[in-house]
TORSE-8825 format. One record per residue (C-alpha): residue in one letter; x, y, z. Coordinates in Angstrom, 1 decimal. Each point is the difference from the previous one (the first is absolute). Example, Ala and Ser with C-alpha at 12.3 -4.5 7.8 and 13.67 -1.06 7.14 Angstrom:
! residues 2
<A; <12.3; -4.5; 7.8>>
<S; <1.4; 3.4; -0.7>>
END
This chain:
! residues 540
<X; <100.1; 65.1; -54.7>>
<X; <2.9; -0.8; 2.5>>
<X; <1.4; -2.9; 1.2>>
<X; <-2.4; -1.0; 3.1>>
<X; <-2.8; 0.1; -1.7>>
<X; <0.9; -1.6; -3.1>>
<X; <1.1; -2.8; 2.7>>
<X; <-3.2; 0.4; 1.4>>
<X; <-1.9; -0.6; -3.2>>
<X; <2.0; -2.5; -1.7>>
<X; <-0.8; -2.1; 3.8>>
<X; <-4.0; 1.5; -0.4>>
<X; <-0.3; -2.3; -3.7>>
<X; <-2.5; -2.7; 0.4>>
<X; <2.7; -3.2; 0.1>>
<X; <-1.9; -2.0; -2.7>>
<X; <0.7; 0.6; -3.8>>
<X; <3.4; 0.1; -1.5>>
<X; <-0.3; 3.3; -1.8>>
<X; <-1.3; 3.1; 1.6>>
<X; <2.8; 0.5; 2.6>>
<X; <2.9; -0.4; -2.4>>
<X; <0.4; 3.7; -0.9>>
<X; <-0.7; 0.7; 3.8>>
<X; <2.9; -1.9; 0.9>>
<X; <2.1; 1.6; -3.2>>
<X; <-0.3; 3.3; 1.5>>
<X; <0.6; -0.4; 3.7>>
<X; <3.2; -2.1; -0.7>>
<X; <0.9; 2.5; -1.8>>
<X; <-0.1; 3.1; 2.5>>
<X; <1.2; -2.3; 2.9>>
<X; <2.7; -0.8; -2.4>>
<X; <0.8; 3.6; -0.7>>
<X; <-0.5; 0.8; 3.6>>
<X; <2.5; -2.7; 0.7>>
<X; <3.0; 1.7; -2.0>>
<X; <-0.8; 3.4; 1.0>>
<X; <0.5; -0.7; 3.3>>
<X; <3.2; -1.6; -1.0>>
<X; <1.3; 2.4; -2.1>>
<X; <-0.8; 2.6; 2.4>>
<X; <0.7; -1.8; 3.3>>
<X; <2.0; 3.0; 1.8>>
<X; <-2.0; 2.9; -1.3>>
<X; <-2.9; -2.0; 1.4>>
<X; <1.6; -0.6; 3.1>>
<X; <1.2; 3.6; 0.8>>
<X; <-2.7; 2.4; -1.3>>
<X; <-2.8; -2.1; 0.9>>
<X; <0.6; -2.5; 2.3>>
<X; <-0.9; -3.0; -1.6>>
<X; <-0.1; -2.9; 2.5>>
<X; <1.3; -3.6; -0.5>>
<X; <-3.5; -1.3; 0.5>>
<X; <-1.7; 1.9; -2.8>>
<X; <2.9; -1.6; -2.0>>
<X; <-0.8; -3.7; 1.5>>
<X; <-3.9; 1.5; -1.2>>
<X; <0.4; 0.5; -3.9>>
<X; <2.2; -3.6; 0.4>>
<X; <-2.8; -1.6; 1.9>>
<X; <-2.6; 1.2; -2.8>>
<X; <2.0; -1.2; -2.5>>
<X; <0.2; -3.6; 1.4>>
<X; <-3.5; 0.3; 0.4>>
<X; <-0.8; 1.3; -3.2>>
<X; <2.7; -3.7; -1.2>>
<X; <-2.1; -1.9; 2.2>>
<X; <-3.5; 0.9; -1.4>>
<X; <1.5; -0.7; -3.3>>
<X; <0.6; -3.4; 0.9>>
<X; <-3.9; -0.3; 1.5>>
<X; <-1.4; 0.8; -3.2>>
<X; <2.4; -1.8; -2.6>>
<X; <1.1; -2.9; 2.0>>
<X; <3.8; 0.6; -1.2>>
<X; <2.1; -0.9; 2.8>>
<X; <3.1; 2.2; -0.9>>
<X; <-2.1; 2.8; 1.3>>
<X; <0.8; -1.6; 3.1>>
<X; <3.5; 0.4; 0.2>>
<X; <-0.4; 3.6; -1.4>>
<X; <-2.4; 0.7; 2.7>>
<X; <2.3; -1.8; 2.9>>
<X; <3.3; 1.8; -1.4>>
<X; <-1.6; 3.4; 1.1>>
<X; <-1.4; -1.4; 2.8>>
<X; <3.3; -1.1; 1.1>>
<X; <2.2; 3.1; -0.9>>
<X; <-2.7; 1.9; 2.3>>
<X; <1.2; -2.3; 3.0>>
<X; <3.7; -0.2; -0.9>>
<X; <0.4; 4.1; 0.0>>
<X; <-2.0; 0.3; 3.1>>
<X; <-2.7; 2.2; -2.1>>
<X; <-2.7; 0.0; 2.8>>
<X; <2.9; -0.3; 3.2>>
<X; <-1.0; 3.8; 0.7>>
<X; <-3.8; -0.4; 0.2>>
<X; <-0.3; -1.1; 4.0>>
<X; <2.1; 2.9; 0.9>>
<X; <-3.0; 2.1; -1.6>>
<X; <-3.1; 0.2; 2.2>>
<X; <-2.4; -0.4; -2.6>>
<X; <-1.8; -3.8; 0.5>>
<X; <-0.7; 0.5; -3.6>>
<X; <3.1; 0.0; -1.4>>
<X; <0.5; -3.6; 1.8>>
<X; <-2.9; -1.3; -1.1>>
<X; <1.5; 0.8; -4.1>>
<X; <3.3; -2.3; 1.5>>
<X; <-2.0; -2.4; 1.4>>
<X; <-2.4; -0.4; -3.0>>
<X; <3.4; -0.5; -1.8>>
<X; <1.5; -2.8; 1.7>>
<X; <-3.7; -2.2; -0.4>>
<X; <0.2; 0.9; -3.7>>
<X; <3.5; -1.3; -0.1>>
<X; <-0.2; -2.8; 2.0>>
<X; <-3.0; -0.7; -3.0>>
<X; <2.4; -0.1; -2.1>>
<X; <2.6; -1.8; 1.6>>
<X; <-2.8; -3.0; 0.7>>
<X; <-1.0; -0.2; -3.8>>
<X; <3.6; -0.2; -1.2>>
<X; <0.8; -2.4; 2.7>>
<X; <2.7; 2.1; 2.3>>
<X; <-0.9; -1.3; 2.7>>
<X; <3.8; 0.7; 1.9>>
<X; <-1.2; 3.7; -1.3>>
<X; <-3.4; -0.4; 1.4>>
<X; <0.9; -1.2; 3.9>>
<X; <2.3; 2.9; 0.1>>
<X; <-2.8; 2.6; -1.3>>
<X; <-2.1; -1.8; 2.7>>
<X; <2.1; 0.8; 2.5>>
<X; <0.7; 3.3; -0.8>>
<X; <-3.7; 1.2; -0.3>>
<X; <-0.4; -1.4; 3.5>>
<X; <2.2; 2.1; 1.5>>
<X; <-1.5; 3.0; -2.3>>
<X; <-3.4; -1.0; 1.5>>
<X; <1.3; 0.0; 2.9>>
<X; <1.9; 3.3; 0.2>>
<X; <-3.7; 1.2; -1.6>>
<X; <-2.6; -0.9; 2.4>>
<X; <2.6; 1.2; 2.6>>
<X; <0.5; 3.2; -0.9>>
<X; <-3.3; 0.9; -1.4>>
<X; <-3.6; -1.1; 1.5>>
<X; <-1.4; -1.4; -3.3>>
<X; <-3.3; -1.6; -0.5>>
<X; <1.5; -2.5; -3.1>>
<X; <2.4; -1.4; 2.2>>
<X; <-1.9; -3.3; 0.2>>
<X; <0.1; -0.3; -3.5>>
<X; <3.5; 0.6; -0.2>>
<X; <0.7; -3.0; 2.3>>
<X; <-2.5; -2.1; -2.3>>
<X; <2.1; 0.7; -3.0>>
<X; <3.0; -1.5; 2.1>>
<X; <-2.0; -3.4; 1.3>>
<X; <-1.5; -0.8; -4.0>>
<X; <3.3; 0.9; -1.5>>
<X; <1.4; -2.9; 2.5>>
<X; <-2.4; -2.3; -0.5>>
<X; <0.4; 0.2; -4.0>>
<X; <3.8; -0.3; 0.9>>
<X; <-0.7; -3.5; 1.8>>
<X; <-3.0; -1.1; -2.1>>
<X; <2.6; -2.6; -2.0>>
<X; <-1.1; -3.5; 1.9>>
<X; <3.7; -1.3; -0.9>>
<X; <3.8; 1.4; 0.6>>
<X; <2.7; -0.8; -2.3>>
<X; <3.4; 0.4; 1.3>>
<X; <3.7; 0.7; -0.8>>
<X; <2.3; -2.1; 2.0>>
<X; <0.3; 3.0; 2.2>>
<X; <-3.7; -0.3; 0.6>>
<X; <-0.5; 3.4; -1.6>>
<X; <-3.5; 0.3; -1.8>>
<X; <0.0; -0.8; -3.8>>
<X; <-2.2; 2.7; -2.3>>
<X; <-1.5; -2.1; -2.4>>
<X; <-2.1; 1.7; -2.7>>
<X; <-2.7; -1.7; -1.9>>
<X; <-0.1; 2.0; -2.8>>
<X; <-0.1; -1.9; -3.6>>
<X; <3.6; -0.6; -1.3>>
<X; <1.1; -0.7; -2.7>>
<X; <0.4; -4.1; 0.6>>
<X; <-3.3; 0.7; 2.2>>
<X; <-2.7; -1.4; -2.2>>
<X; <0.4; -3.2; -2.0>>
<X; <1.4; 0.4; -3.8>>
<X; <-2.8; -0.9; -2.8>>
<X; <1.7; -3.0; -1.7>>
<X; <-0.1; -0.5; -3.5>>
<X; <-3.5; -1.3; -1.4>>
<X; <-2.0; 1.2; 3.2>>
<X; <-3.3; 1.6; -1.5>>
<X; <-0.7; 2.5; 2.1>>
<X; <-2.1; 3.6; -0.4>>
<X; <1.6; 3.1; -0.3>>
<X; <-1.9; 2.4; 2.4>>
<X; <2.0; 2.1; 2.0>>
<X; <-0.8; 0.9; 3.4>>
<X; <-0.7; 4.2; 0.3>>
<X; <-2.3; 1.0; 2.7>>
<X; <-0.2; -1.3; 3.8>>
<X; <-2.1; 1.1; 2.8>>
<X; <1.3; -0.9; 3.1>>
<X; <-2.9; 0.1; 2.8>>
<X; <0.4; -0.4; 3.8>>
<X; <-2.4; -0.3; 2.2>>
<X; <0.6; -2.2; 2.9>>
<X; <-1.0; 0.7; 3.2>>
<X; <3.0; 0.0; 2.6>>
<X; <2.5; -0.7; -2.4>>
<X; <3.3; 1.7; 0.3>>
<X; <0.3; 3.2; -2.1>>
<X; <2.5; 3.4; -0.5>>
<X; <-1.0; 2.6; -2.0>>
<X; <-2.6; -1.2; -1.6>>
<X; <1.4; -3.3; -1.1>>
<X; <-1.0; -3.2; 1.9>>
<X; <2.4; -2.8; 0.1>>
<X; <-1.6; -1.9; -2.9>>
<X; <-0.7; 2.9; -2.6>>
<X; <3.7; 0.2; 0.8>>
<X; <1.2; -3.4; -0.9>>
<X; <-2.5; 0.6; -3.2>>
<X; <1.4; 2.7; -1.2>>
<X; <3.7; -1.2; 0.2>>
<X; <-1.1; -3.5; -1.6>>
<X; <-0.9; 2.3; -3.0>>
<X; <3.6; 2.2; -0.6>>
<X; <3.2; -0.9; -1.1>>
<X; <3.0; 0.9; 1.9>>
<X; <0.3; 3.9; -0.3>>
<X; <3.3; 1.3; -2.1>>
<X; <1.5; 3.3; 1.0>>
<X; <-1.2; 3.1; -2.2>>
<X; <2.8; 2.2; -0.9>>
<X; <-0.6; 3.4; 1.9>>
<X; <-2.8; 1.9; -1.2>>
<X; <0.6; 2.8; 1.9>>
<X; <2.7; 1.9; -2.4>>
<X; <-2.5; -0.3; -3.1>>
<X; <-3.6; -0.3; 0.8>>
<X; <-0.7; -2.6; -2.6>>
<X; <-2.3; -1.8; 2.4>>
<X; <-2.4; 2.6; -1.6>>
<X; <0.8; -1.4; -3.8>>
<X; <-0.6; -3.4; 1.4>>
<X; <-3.5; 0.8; 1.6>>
<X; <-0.8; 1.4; -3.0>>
<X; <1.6; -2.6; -2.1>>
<X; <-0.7; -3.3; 1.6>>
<X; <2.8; -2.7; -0.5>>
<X; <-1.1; -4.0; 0.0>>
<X; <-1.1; -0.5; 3.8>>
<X; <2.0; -3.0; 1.5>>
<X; <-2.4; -0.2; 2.8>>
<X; <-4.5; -0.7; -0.5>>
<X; <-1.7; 3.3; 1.2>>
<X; <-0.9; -0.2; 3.7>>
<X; <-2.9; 1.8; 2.0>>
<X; <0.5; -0.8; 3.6>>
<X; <-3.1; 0.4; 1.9>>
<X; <-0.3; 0.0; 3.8>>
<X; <-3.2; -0.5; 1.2>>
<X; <-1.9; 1.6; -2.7>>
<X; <-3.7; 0.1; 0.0>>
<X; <-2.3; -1.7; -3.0>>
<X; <-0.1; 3.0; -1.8>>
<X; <3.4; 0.6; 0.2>>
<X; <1.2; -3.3; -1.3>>
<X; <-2.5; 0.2; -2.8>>
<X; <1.8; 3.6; -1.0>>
<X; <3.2; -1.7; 0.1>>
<X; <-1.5; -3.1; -2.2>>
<X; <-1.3; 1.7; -2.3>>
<X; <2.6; 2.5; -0.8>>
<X; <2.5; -3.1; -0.3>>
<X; <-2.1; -1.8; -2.1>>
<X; <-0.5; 2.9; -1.8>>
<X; <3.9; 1.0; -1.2>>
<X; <0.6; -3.5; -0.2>>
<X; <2.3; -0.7; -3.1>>
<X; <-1.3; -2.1; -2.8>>
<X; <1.6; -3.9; 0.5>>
<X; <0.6; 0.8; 4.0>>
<X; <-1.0; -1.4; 3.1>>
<X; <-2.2; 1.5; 3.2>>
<X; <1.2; -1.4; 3.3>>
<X; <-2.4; 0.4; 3.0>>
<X; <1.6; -1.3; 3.7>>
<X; <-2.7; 0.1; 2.7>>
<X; <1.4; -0.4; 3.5>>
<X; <-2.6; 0.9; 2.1>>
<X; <-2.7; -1.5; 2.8>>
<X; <-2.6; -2.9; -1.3>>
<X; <-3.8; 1.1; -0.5>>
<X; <-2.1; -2.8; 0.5>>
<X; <-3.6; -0.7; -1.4>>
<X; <-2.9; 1.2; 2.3>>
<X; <-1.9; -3.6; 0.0>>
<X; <-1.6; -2.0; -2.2>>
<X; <-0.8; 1.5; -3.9>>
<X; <-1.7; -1.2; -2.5>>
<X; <2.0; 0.0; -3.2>>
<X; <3.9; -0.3; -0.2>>
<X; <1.0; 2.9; -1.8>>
<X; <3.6; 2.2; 0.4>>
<X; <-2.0; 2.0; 2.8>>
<X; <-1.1; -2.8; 2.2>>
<X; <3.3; -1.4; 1.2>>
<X; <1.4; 3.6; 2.1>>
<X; <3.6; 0.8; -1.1>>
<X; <2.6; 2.6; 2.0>>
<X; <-0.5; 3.0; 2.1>>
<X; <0.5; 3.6; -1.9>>
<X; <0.1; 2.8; 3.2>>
<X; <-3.4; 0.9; 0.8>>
<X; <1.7; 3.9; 1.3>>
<X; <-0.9; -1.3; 3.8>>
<X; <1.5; -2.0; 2.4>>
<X; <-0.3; -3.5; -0.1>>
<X; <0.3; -2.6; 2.9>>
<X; <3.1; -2.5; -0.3>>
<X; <-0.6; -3.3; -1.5>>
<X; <-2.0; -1.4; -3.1>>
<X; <-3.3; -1.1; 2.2>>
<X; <-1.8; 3.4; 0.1>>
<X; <-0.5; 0.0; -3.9>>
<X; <-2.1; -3.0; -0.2>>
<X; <-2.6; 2.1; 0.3>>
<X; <-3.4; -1.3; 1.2>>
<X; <-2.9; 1.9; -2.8>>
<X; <-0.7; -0.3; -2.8>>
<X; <1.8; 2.3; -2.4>>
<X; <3.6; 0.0; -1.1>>
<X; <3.0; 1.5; 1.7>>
<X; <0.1; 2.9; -2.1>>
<X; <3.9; 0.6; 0.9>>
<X; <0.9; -3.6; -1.5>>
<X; <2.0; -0.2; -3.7>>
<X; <-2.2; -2.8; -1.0>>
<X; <1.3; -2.1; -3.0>>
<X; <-2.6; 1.4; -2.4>>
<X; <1.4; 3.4; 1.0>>
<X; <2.9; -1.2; -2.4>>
<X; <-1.7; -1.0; -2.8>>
<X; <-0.4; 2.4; -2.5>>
<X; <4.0; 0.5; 0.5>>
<X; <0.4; -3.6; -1.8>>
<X; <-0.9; 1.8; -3.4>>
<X; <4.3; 0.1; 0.4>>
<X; <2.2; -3.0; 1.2>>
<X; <-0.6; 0.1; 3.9>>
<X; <3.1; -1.6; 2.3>>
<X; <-1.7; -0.1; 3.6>>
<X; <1.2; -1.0; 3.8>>
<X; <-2.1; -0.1; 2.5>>
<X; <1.6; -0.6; 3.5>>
<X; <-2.6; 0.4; 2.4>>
<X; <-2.1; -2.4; 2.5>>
<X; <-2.6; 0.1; -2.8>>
<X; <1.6; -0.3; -3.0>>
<X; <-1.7; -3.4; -1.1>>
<X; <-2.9; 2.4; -0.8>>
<X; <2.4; 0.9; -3.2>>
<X; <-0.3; -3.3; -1.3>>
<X; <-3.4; 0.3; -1.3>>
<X; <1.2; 2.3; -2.8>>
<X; <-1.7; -0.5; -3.6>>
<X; <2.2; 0.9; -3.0>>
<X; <-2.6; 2.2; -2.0>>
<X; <2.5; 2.0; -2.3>>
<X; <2.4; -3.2; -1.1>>
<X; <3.0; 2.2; 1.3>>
<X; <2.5; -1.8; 2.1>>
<X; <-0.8; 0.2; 3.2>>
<X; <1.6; -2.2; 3.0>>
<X; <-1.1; 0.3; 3.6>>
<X; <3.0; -1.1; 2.8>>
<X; <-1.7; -0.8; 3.1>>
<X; <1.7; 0.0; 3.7>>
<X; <-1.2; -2.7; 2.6>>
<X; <-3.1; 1.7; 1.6>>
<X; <1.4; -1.9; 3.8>>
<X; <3.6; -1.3; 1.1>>
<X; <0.7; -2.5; 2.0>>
<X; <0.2; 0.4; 4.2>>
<X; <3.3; -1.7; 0.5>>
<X; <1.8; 3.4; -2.3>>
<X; <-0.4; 2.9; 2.2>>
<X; <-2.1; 2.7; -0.7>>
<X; <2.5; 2.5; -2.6>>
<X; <-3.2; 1.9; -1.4>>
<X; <0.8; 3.1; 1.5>>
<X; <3.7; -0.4; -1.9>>
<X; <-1.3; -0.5; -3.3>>
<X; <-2.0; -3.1; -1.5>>
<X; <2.0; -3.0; -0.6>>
<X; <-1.8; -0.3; -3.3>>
<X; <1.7; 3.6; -1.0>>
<X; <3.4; -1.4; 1.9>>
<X; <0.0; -2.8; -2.6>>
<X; <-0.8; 2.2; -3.1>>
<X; <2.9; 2.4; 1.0>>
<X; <2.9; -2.2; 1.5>>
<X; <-0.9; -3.6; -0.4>>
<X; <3.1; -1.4; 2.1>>
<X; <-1.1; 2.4; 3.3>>
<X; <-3.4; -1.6; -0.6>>
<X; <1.3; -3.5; -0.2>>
<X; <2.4; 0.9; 3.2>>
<X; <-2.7; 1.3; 1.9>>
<X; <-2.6; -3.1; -0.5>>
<X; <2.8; -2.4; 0.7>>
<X; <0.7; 1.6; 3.2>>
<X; <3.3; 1.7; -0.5>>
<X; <0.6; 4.0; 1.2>>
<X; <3.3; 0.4; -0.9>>
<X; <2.4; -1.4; -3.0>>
<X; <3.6; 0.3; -0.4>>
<X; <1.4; 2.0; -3.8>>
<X; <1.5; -3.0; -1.8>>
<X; <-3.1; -2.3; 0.9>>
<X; <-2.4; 2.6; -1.4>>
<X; <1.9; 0.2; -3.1>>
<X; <0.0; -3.6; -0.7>>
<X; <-3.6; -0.2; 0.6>>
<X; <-1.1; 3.0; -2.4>>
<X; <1.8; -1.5; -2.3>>
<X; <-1.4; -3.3; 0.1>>
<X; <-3.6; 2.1; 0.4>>
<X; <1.5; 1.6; -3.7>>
<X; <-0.1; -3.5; -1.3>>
<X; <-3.1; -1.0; 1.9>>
<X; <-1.5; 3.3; -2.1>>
<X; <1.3; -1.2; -3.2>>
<X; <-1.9; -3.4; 0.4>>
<X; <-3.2; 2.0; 0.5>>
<X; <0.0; 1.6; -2.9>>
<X; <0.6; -2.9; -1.8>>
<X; <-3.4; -1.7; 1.5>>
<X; <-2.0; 2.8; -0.6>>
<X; <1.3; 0.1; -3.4>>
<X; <-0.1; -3.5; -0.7>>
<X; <-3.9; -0.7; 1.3>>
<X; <-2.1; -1.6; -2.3>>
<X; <-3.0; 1.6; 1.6>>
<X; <0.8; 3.3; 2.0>>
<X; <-2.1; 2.8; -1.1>>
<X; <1.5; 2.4; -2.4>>
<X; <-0.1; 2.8; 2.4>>
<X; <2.6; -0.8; 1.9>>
<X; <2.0; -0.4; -3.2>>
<X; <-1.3; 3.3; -1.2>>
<X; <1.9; 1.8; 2.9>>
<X; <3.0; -2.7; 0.0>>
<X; <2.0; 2.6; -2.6>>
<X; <0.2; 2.6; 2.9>>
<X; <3.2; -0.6; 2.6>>
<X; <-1.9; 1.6; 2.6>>
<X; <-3.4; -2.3; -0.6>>
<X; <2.4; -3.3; -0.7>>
<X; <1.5; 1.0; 3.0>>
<X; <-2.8; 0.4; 2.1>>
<X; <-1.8; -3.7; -1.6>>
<X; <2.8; -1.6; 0.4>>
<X; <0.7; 1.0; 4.0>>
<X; <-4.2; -0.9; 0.5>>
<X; <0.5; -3.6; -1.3>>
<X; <2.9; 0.1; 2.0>>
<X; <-1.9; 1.4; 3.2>>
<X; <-2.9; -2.3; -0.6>>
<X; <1.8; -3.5; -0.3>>
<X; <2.4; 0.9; 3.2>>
<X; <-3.6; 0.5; 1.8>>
<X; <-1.8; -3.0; -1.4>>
<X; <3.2; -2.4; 1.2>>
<X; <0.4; 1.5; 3.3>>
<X; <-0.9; -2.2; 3.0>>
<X; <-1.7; 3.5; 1.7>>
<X; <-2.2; 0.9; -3.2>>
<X; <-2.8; -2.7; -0.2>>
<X; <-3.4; 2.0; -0.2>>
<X; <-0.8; 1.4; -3.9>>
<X; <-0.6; 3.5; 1.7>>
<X; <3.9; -0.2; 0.6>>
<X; <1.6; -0.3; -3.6>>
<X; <-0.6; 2.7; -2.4>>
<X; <-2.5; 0.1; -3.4>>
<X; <-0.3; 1.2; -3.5>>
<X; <-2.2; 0.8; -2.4>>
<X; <-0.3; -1.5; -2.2>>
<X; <1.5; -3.1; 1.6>>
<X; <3.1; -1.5; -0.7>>
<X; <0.5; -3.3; -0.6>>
<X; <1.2; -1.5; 3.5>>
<X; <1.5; -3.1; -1.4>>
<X; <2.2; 1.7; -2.4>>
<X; <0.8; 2.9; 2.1>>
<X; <-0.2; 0.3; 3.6>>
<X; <-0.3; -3.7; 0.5>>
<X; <2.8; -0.7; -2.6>>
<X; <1.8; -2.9; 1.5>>
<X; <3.3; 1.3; -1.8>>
<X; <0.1; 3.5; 2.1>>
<X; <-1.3; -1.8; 3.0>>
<X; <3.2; -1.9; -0.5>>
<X; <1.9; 3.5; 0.1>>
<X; <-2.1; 1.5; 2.9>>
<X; <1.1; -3.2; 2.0>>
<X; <3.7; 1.1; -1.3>>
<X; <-0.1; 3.9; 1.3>>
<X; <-1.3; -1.6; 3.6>>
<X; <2.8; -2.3; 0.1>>
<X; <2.7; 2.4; -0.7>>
<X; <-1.7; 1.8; 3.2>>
<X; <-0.5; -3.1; 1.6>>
<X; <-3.7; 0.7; 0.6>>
<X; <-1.0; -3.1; -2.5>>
<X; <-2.2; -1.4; 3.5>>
<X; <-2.4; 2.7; -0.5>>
<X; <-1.3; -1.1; -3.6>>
<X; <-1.8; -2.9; -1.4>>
<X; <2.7; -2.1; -2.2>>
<X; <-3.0; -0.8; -2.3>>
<X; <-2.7; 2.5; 0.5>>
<X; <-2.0; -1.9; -2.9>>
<X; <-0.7; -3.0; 2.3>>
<X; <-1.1; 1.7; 2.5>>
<X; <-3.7; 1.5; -1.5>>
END
């Protein structure tokens, strides 16, 4: 079978399941890799007899990258990212495709045009954004040069890909700067001084978290290739910062290592844009499925609120709506049009109950959606661990509308000081600042932990995931998230602070007088302390 249509099939695998494609991907590493030093080796035999062009060189790079790329989709290892953006790179730096407008074949542009939006993928998920503004600017004036020369019909596509790839660019609400007011890149992926330390005598489970499906399905939000902003900030609030591979291209061991799998740093991830019901349910099931003994399934909905259609008469996990799955047909902006005046159900909602026979395992799920109270009324049958975080279903008029650049709920999950920043009113930050706040947001962290640990009457669950950085990490930022809300002056309806299930308990968590003591701190440092209740106790 050659190389193109191994390519083709290894992309043809159903995305779910961590097995079947392995041997798939084995094989057409291995001719791209073969057909990668041929052309080396024989570069001027190549060149003479046949005519081999530049851009059919920049094509076998460009696969590989690919072929890097959908290695990182489906193991969540981020040092296929650098693999994938090295070849991307070397494609640009020796002018692989430089040739192909001087051919008048629209095709062959297309194939360099397709490469630049995979790049700039790339470039976006290991946060080059310097790299990414440049790409930018280069595929405009491909575009450019394209619809000029040829009379395409994809052309207002083309310019599509160029107005979401900006708007993901600028979706960030806040700017920190150098003192030469150059842009700081700040990534958000876990560190290794990123989530509190366990201290000594902490009794905490050891579940480890595996499997995440990362679901978008907002209407309007801001999106590129596939990935709205929040799935986005998801996924990277679940990696660690990526290391460099050594080359694989000299020995092809990334076939040993599909077929021997070393320890994953990172939990599984399915990203899912849009998906139907059935889809999601494939997905769900197929995690929960390979799911490793002692391990945890992560389920992040960011999608549209389904609300009840009037009055019923019990109160069971169908009767309170829950978020949009795509229906396959357009659907009118807004949340209005799904309150849906009959009888029946909105057959295109993931209703709570939907989950439940998924809590045989222990369930970790975030629900940031206009509906996502509907998740509270969960019922434990299996006496797994299962924790429900809950964004505000409303925020408050005085904080312009940033829906369409990600939920703030997801903002705080994934860079807690941004979020902070932004509800306080603040777009732009200078370096040193920023530093000395995360830091004092480190120690902030730390005290967290210590609360949730320390509670005389939290529910277990939350303990039971407490053992995984990625889950401590992610508590620790929504007790964080929920106290800023509950003392600021703007958040004063219940609809605006976010809920768990099961509950916390507010006084020794999110009403803690101790980190409402630190909040106060972090506001003064920015000298925003005006904009928070000094007691927020005395004021229910």
């Amino acid at each position: 079978m050659d190389a193109p249509t191994l390519q083709r099939n290894f992309g043809d695998l159903p995305q779910y399941g961590q097995k079947q494609w392995q041997s798939y991907f084995g094989r057409t590493f291995d001719v791209y890799t073969k057909l990668w030093k041929f052309q080396q080796q024989h570069r001027q035999v190549l060149d003479n007899r046949y005519g081999l062009k530049r851009w059919q060189i920049g094509e076998i790079a460009s696969k590989i990258g690919q072929l890097y790329y959908h290695y990182y989709l489906r193991t969540s290892e981020t040092s296929y990212l650098n693999e994938a953006f090295s070849f991307y790179s070397a494609i640009r730096q020796r002018s692989y495709y430089s040739q192909v407008n001087k051919e008048d074949r629209p095709e062959l542009v297309v194939k360099k045009l397709r490469y630049y939006a995979r790049f700039i993928v790339v470039c976006l998920l290991l946060n080059k954004m310097d790299v990414v503004k440049d790409l930018v600017k280069e595929l405009s004036d491909e575009i450019e040069d394209y619809t000029h020369r040829f009379n395409t019909e994809d052309q207002v596509e083309w310019n599509l890909v160029l107005q979401e790839v900006a708007a993901f660019i600028e979706a960030d609400p806040v700017m920190v700067l150098n003192d030469d007011n150059t842009i700081v890149i700040t990534s958000n992926r876990l560190t290794e001084t990123g989530a509190p330390l366990l201290e000594q005598g902490m009794i905490v489970g050891q579940l480890s978290l595996a499997d995440a499906l990362i679901i978008g399905n907002c209407n309007n939000q801001v999106k590129f290739s596939e990935l709205t902003v929040d799935m986005f900030r998801m996924l990277q609030a679940l990696e660690r910062e990526p290391m460099n591979l050594a080359s694989q291209m000299n020995k092809p061991g990334i076939q040993e290592s599909a077929d021997k799998p070393t320890r994953r740093e990172n939990p599984h991830k399915y990203l899912l844009y849009k998906p139907t019901f059935s889809q999601l349910y494939t997905f769900l099931a197929a995690s929960f499925k390979e799911l490793p003994a002692n391990s945890v399934l992560l389920i992040y909905l960011s999608a549209t609120g389904v609300f009840p259609t009037g009055r019923s008469d019990g109160e069971g996990p169908y009767d309170f709506g829950g978020v949009l799955t795509n229906s396959n047909r357009d659907i009118i902006n807004g949340d209005a049009i799904h309150k849906r005046n009959q009888s029946h159900k909105e057959m295109h909602c993931l209703h709570p109950g939907d989950l439940y026979p998924f809590t045989r395992k222990p369930l970790f799920i975030i629900v940031d959606s206009s509906n996502s109270v509907a998740y509270k009324n969960f019922t434990n049958l299996f006496g797994q661990p299962l924790v429900c975080l809950l964004s505000p279903t409303t925020y408050p008029k005085a904080l312009q509308d940033q829906s369409q650049r990600g939920s703030l709920f997801t903002l705080f999950l994934n860079n807690p000081l941004m979020a902070f920043l932004f509800v306080s009113g603040l777009s732009s930050m200078r370096r040193g600042l920023w530093e000395k706040c995360q830091e004092y947001l480190r120690k902030i962290n730390r005290d967290i932990a210590q609360l949730l640990t320390h509670s005389r009457s939290i529910d277990q669950a939350f303990l039971q995931f407490f053992g995984d950085e990625f889950l401590r990490l992610l508590l620790t930022r929504f007790v964080f998230c929920s106290a800023t809300m509950r003392m600021h002056k703007a958040f004063r309806e219940t609809r605006n602070y976010p809920e768990s299930y099961p509950q916390l308990p507010r006084d020794e968590t999110v009403e803690n007088p101790h980190l409402q003591k630190h909040i106060l701190e972090l506001a003064s440092i920015l000298d925003v302390r005006n904009i928070f209740f000094e007691n927020s106790m005395d004021d229910y």
